[in-house]
DRENZA-396881 format. One record per residue (C-alpha): residue number from 1; x, y, z. Coordinates in Angstrom, 1 decimal, padded with zeros to 4 digits. Example, Ala and Ser with C-alpha at 12.3 -4.5 7.8 and 13.67 -1.06 7.14 Angstrom:
! residues 2
{vexmar:1&x:012.3&y:-004.5&z:007.8}
{vexmar:2&x:013.7&y:-001.1&z:007.1}
This chain:
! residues 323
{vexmar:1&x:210.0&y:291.3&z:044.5}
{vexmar:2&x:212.2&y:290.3&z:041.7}
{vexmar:3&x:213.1&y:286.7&z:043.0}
{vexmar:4&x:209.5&y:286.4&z:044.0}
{vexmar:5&x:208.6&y:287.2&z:040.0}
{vexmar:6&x:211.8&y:284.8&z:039.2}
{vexmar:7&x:210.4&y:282.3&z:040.8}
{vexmar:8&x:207.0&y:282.7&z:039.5}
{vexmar:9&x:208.1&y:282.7&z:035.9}
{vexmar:10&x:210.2&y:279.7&z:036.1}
{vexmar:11&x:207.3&y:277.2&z:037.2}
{vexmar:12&x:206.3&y:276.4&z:033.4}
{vexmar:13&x:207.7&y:272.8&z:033.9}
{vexmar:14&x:206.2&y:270.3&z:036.6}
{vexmar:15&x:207.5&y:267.1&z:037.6}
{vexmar:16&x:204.6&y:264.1&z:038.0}
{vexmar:17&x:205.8&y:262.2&z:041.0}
{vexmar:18&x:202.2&y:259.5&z:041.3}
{vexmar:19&x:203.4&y:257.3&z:043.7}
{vexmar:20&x:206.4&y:258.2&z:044.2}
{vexmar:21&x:206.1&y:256.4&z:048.2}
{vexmar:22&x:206.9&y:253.4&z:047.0}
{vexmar:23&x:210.1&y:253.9&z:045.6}
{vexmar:24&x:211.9&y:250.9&z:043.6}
{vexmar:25&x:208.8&y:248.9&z:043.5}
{vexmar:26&x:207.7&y:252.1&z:041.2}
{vexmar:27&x:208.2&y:250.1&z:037.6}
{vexmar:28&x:206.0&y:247.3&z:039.0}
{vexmar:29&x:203.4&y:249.2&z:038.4}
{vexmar:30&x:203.9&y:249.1&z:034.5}
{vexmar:31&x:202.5&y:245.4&z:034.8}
{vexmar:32&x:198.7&y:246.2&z:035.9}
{vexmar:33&x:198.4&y:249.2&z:034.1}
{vexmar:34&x:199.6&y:248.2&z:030.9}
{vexmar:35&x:197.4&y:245.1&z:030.4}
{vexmar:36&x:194.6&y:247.5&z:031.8}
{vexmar:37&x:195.5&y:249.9&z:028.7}
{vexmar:38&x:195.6&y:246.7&z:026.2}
{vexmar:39&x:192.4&y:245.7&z:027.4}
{vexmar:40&x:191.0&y:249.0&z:027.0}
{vexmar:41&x:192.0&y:249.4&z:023.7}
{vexmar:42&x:190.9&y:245.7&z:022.7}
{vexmar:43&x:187.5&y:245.7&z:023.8}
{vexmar:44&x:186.8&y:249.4&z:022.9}
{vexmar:45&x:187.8&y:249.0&z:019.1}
{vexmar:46&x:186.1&y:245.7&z:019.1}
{vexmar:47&x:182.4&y:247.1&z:019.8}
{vexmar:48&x:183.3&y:250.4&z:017.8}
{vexmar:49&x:183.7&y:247.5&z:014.9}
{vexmar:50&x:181.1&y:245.9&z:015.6}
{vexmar:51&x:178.5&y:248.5&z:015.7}
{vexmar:52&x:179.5&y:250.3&z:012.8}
{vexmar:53&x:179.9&y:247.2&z:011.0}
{vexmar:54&x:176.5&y:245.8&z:011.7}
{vexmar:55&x:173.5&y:247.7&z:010.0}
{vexmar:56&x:171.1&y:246.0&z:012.4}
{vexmar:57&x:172.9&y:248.1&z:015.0}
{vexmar:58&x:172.6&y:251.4&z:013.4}
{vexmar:59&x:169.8&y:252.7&z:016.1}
{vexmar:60&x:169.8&y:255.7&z:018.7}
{vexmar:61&x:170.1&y:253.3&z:021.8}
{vexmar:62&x:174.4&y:251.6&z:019.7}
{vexmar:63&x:174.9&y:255.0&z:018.5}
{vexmar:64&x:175.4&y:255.9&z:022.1}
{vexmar:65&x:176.8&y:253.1&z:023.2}
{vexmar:66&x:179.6&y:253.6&z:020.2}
{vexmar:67&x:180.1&y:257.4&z:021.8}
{vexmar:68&x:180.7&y:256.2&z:024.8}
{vexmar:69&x:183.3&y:253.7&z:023.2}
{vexmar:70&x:184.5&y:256.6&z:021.9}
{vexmar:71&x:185.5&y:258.3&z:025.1}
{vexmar:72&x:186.5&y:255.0&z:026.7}
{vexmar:73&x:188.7&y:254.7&z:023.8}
{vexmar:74&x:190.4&y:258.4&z:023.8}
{vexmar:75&x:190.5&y:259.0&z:027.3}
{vexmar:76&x:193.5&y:256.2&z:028.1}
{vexmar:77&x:195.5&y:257.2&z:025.2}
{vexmar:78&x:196.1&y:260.9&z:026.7}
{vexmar:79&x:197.1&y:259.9&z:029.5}
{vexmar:80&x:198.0&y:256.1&z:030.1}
{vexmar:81&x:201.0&y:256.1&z:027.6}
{vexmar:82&x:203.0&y:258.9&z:029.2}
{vexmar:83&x:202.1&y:257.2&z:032.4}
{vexmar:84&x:203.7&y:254.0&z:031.7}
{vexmar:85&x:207.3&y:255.8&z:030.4}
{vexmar:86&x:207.2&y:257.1&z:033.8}
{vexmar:87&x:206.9&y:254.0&z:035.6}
{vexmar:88&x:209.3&y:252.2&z:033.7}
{vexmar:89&x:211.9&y:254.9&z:032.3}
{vexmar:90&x:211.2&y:257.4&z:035.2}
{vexmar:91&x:210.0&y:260.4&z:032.1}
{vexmar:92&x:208.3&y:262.5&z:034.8}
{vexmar:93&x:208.7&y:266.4&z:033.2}
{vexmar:94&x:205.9&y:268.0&z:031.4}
{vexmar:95&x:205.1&y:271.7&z:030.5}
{vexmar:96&x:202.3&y:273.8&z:031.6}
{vexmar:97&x:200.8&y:274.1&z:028.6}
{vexmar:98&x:200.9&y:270.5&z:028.3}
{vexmar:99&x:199.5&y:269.6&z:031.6}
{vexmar:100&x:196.6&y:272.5&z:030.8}
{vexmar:101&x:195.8&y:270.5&z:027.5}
{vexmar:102&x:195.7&y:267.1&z:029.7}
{vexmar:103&x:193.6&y:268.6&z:032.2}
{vexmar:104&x:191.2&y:269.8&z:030.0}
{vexmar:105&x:190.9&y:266.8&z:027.6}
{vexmar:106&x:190.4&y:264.3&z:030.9}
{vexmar:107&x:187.8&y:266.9&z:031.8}
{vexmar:108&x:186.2&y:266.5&z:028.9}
{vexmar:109&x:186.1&y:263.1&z:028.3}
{vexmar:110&x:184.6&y:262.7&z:032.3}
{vexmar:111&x:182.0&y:265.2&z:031.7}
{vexmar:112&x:180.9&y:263.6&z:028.0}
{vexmar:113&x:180.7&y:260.3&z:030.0}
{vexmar:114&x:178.1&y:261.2&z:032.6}
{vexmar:115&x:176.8&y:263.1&z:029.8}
{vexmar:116&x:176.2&y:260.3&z:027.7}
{vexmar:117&x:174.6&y:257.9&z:030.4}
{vexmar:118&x:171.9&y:260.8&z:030.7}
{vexmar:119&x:171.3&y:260.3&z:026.7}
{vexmar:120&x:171.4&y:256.7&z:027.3}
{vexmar:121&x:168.3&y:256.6&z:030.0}
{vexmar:122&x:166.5&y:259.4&z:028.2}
{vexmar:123&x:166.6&y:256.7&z:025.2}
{vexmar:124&x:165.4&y:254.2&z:027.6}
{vexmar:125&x:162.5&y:256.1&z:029.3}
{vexmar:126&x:161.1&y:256.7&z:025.5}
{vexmar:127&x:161.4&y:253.1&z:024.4}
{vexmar:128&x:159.8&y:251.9&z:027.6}
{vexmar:129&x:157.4&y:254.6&z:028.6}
{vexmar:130&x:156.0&y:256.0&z:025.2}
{vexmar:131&x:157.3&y:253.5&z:022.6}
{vexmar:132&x:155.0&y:254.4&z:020.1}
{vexmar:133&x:156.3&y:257.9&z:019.9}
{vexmar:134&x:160.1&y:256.4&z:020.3}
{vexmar:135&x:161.2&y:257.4&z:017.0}
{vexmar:136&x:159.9&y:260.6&z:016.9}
{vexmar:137&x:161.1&y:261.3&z:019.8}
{vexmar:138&x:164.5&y:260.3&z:019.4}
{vexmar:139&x:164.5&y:261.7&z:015.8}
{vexmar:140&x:167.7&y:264.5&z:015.9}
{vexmar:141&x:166.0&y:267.7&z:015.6}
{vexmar:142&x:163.8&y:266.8&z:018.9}
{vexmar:143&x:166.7&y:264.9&z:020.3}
{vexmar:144&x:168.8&y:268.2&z:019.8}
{vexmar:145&x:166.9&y:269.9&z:022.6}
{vexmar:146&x:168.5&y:266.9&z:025.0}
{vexmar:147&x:171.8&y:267.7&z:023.5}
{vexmar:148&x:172.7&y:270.8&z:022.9}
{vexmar:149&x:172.1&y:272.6&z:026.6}
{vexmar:150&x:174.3&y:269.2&z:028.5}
{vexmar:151&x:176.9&y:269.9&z:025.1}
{vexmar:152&x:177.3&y:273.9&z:026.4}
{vexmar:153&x:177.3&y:273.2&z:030.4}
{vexmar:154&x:180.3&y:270.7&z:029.5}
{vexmar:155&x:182.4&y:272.8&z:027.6}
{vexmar:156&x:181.3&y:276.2&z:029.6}
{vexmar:157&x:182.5&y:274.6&z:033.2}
{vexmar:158&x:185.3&y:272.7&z:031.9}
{vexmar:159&x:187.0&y:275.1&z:029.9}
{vexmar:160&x:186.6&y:278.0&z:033.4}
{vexmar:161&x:188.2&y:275.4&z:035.2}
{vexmar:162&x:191.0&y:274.9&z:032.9}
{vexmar:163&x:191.3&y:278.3&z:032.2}
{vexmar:164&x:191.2&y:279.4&z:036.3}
{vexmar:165&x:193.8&y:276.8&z:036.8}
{vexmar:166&x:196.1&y:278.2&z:034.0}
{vexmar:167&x:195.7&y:281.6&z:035.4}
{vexmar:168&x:197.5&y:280.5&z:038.4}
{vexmar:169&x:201.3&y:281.0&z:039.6}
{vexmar:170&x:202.9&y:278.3&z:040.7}
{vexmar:171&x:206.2&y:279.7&z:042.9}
{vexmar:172&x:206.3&y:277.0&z:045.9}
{vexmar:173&x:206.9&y:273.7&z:044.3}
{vexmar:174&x:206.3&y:272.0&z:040.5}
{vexmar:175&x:206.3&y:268.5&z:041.8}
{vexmar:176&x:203.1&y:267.1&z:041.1}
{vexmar:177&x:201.5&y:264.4&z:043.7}
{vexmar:178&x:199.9&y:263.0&z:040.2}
{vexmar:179&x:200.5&y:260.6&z:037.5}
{vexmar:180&x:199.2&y:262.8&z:035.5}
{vexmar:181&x:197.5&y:266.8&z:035.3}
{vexmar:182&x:194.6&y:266.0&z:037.8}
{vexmar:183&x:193.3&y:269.6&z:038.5}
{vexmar:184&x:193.7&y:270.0&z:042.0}
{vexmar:185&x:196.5&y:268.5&z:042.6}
{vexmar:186&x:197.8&y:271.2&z:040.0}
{vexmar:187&x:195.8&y:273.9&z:042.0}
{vexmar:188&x:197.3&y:273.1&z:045.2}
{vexmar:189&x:200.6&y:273.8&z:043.7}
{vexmar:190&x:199.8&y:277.6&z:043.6}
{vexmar:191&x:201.2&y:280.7&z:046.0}
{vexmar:192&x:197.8&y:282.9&z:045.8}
{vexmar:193&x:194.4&y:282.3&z:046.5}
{vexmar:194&x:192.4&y:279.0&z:045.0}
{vexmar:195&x:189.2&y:279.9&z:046.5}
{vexmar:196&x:187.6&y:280.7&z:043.1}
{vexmar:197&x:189.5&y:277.3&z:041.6}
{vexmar:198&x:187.6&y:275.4&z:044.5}
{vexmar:199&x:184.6&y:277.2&z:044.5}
{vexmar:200&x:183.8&y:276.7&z:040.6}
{vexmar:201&x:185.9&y:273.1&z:041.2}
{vexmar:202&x:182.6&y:271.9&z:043.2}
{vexmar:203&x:180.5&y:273.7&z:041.2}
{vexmar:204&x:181.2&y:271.6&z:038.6}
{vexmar:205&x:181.1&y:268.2&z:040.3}
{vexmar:206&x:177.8&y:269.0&z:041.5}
{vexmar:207&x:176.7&y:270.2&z:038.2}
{vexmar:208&x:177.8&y:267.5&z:036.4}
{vexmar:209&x:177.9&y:264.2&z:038.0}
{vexmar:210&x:175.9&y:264.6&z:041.1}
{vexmar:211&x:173.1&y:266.2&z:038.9}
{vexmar:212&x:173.4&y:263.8&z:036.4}
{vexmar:213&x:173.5&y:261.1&z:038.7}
{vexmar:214&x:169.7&y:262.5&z:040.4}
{vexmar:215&x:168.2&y:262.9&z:036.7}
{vexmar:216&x:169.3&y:259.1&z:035.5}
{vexmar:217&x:168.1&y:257.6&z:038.8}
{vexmar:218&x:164.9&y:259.5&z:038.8}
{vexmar:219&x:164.2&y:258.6&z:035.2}
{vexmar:220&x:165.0&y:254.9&z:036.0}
{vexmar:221&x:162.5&y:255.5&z:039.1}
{vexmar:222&x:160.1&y:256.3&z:036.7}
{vexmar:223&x:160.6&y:253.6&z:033.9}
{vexmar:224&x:160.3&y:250.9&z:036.8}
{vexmar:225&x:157.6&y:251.9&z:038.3}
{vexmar:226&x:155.9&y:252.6&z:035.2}
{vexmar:227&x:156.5&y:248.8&z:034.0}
{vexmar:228&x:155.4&y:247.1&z:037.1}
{vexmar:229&x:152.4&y:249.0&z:037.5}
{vexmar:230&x:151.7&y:248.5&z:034.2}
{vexmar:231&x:152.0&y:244.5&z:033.8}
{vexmar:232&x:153.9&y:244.7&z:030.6}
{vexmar:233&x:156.9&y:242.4&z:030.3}
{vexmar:234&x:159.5&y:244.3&z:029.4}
{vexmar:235&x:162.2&y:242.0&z:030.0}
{vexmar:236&x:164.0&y:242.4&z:027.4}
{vexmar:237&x:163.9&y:246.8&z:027.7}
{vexmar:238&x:164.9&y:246.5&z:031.4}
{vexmar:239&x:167.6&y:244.3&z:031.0}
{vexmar:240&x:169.4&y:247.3&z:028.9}
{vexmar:241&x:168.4&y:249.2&z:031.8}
{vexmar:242&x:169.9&y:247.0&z:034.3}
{vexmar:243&x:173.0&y:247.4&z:031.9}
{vexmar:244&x:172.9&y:251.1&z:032.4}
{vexmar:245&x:172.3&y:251.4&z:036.2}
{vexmar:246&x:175.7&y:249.0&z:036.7}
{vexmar:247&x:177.7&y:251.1&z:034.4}
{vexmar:248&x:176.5&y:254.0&z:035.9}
{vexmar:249&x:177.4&y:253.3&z:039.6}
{vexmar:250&x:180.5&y:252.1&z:038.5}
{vexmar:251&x:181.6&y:255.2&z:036.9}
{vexmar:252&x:180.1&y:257.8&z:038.9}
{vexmar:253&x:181.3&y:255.9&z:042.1}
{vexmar:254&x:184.9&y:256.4&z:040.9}
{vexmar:255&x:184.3&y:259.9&z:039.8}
{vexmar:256&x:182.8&y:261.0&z:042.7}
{vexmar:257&x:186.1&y:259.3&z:045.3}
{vexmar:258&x:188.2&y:261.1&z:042.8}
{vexmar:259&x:187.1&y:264.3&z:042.3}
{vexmar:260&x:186.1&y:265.1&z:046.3}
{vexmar:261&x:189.0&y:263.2&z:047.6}
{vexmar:262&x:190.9&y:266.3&z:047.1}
{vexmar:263&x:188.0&y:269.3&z:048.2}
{vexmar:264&x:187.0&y:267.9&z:051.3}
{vexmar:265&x:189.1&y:267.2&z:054.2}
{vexmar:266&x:190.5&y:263.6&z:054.5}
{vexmar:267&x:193.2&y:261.5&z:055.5}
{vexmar:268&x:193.5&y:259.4&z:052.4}
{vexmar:269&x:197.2&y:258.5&z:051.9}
{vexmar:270&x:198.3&y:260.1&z:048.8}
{vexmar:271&x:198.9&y:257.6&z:046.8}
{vexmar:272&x:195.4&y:256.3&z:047.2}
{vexmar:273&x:194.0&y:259.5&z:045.4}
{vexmar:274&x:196.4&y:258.9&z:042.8}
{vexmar:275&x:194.9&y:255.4&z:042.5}
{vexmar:276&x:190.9&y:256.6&z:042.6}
{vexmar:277&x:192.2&y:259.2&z:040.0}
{vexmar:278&x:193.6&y:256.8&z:037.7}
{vexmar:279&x:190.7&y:254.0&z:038.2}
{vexmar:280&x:188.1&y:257.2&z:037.1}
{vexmar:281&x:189.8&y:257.4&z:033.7}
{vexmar:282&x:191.3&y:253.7&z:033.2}
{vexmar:283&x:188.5&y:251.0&z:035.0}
{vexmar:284&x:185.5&y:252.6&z:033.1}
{vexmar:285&x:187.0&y:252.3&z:029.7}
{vexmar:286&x:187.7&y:248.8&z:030.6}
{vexmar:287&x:184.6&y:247.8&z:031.9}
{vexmar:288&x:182.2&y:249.4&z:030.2}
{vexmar:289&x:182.7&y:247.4&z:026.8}
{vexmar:290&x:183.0&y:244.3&z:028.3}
{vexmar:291&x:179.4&y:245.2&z:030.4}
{vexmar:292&x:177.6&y:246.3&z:026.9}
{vexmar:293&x:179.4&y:243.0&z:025.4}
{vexmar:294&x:178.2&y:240.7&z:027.7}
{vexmar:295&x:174.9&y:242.1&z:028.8}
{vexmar:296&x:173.7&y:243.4&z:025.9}
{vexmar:297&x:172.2&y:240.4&z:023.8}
{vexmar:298&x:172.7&y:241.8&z:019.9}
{vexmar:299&x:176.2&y:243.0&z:020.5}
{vexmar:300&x:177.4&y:239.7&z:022.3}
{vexmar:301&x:175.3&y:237.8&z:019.0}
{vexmar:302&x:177.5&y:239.8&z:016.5}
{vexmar:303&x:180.7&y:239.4&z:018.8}
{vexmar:304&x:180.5&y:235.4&z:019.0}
{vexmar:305&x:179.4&y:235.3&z:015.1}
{vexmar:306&x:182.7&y:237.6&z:014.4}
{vexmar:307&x:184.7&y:235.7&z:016.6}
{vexmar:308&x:183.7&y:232.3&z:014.8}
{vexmar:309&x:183.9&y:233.7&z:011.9}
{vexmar:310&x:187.7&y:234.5&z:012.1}
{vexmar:311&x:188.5&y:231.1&z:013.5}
{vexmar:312&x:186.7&y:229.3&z:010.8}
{vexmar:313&x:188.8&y:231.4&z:008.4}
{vexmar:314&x:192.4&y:230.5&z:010.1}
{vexmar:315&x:191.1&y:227.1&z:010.0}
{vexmar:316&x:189.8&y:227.3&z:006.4}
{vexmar:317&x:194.0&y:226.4&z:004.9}
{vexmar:318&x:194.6&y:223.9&z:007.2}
{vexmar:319&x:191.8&y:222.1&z:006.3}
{vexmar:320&x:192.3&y:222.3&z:002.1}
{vexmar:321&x:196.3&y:221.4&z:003.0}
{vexmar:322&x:194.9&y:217.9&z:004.9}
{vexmar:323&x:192.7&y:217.8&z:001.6}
């Protein structure tokens, strides 16, 4: 009994040991993910500048697209540093209390995510389906109602999950099959019961993505149906959608592989769920910006006019030297 509560009580430390199956060819993996992190970084600050910068962009519909810029931004930073000292200096120790804190920022920064693609087509269904009621609509005391109730399912689910998983003891290994504190491969590390860790586990994916998933598609169901039958044009509002739809798939695809990879029965090699896991923080805040630059017409305007902008001002001295 004593070495059994030994045991227990020295499990505060883990070792992350992400693809750990390819042995030497470990630091390689610096390369991809370190220009994925740069690029992340880049094109996240770059629309944050942009739409804070430009008052033209200061509506409901950039808002939202700056929060999600926002998580994009954050999400890579908790975990993506660490990650590349481990690949290339082989720092793989972390505490409990650190991994808990991880765990529940990545949780966090998923669930606000999916959160904020539900704001985003609730913005589009008013613009497209009762415009003339759009601002009133979207004004922040209604808007609130939207808000507040997705704001307390986040935090309620994500901080029981945490909180269930840091309740645990961990006595039969601390190596963690992760680059970083991924919840279940935490939970699987544990020498009593996880049946309430995987109950509320799926509770939560269902509750969050999956239901978020049915409510966005539904609403796009409804503002497509509503514009052909219609005969308006709206060109211009569904190409925002469009916009939406691919960012949405994208993220909630990678999501989805992540989080069930680990609940249901598989044969995925491990370090294909450490991939899936990383790609559901790192490719979203890389490819969302770049989607919203590109596809989103006033954003890609100001981008190109900031962009010239700067190169006609390091061209500016050159040009009064030759002179």
């Amino acid at each position: 009994m004593n070495l059994s509560m030994e045991n227990v009580s020295s499990h505060k430390h883990f070792t992350l040991n992400g693809f750990n199956e390819i042995g030497v060819l470990r630091p390689v993996l610096f390369i991809p993910f370190f220009i994925m992190f740069v690029v992340s970084l880049s094109a996240n600050s770059m629309l944050l500048y942009i739409i804070i910068s430009q008052r033209s962009l200061h509506s409901p519909m950039y808002i939202l697209i700056a929060g999600m810029a926002c998580v994009d931004l954050s999400s890579p930073l908790v975990i993506v540093p660490n990650m590349l000292l481990s690949f290339l200096f082989g720092w793989r120790g972390i505490s409990l209390i650190s991994c808990l804190v991880q765990m529940l920022f990545i949780q966090f920064s998923g669930a606000f995510q999916s959160t904020l693609l539900v704001w985003m087509a609730l913005d589009r269904y008013f613009a497209i389906c009762s415009p003339l009621c759009y601002h009133e609509r979207m004004a922040i005391p209604r808007f609130l109602k939207f808000v507040i109730p997705l704001l307390i399912r986040n935090i309620f689910l994500n901080t029981l999950v945490v909180s269930l998983a840091g309740s645990l003891s961990f006595c039969s290994s601390n190596v963690i099959n992760h680059c970083f504190c991924e919840h279940m491969a935490l939970v699987e590390l544990a020498c009593e019961s996880t049946a309430k860790n995987n109950l509320f586990g799926l509770l939560g994916v269902f509750l969050t993505p999956v239901a978020d998933f049915i409510f966005i598609s539904s609403s796009y169901v409804v503002i497509f149906t509503s514009v052909l039958s219609s005969g308006k044009s709206g060109v211009k509002a569904l190409h925002t959608c469009v916009t939406h739809i691919v960012v949405m798939t994208i993220s909630l695809t990678f999501a989805l592989v992540a989080l069930l990879s680990y609940r249901i029965r598989n044969s995925l090699p491990a370090a294909v769920r450490v991939f899936f896991s990383i790609m559901y923080v790192l490719f979203p805040s890389c490819f969302n910006p770049i989607i919203y630059g590109m596809r989103t017409t006033e954003i890609r305007q100001h981008i190109m006019k900031t962009m010239t902008s700067c190169r006609f001002v390091r061209t500016v001295p050159h040009s009064y030297k030759n002179y």
